[in-house]
C-alpha positions in Angstrom: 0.0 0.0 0.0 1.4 3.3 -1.1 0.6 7.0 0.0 2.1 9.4 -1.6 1.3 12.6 -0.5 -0.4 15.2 -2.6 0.7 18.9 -2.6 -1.9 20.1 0.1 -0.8 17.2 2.6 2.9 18.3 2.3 2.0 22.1 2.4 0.1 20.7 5.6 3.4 18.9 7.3 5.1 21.8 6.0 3.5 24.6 8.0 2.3 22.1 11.2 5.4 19.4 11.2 3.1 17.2 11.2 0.9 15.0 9.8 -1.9 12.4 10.1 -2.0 9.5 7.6 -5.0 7.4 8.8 -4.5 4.4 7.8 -0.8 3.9 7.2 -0.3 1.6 10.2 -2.5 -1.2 11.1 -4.2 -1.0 14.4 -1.8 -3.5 15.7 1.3 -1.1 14.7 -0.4 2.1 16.2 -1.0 -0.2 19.8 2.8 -1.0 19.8 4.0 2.5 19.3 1.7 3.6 22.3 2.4 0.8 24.5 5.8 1.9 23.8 5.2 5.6 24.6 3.3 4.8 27.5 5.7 2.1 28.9 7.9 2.8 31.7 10.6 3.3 30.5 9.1 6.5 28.6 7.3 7.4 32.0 10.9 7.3 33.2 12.1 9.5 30.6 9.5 12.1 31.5 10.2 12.0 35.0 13.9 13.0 34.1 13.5 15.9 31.9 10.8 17.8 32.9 7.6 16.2 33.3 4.7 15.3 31.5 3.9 18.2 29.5 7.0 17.6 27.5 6.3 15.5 23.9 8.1 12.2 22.7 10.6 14.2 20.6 12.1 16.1 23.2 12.8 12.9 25.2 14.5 11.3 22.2 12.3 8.0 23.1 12.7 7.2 19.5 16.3 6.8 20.2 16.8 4.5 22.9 13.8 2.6 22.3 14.3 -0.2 19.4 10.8 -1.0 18.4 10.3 2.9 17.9 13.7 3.3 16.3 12.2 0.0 13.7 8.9 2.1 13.1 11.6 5.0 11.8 12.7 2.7 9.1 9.4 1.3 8.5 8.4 0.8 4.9 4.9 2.6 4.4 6.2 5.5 6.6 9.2 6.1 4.2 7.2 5.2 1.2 5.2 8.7 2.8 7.8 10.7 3.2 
């Protein structure tokens, strides 16, 4: 399955850095990224560098995490992008 984006969707990531592509991951992908996110060793993460209302990117989860760093790499996502 392909999704390439149109002009208006990358205008969109563009100007929001961004974007939501319902659909590109199954429902079993999407529950693994936010078990992931949720786990704790991201609650540990947030306790370390500032608390909660900090997002994933500015604790680098992606990074130390492997099945987040995989989902990086994964094929629809760079198909996307």
């Amino acid at each position: 399955m392909s999704f390439p984006l149109s002009t208006k969707q990358r205008s969109q990531f563009d100007e929001d850095g961004f974007l939501a592509l319902p659909g590109l991951l199954t429902k079993e992908e999407v529950a693994t990224i936010l078990d992931v996110a949720d786990s704790a060793h991201a609650q540990g993460l947030r306790e370390g560098h500032g608390g909660a209302e900090r997002t994933v990117h500015d604790y680098d989860i992606a990074a130390v995490d492997p099945t987040l760093w995989e989902f990086g790499a994964h094929e629809r996502i760079l198909d996307a992008v």
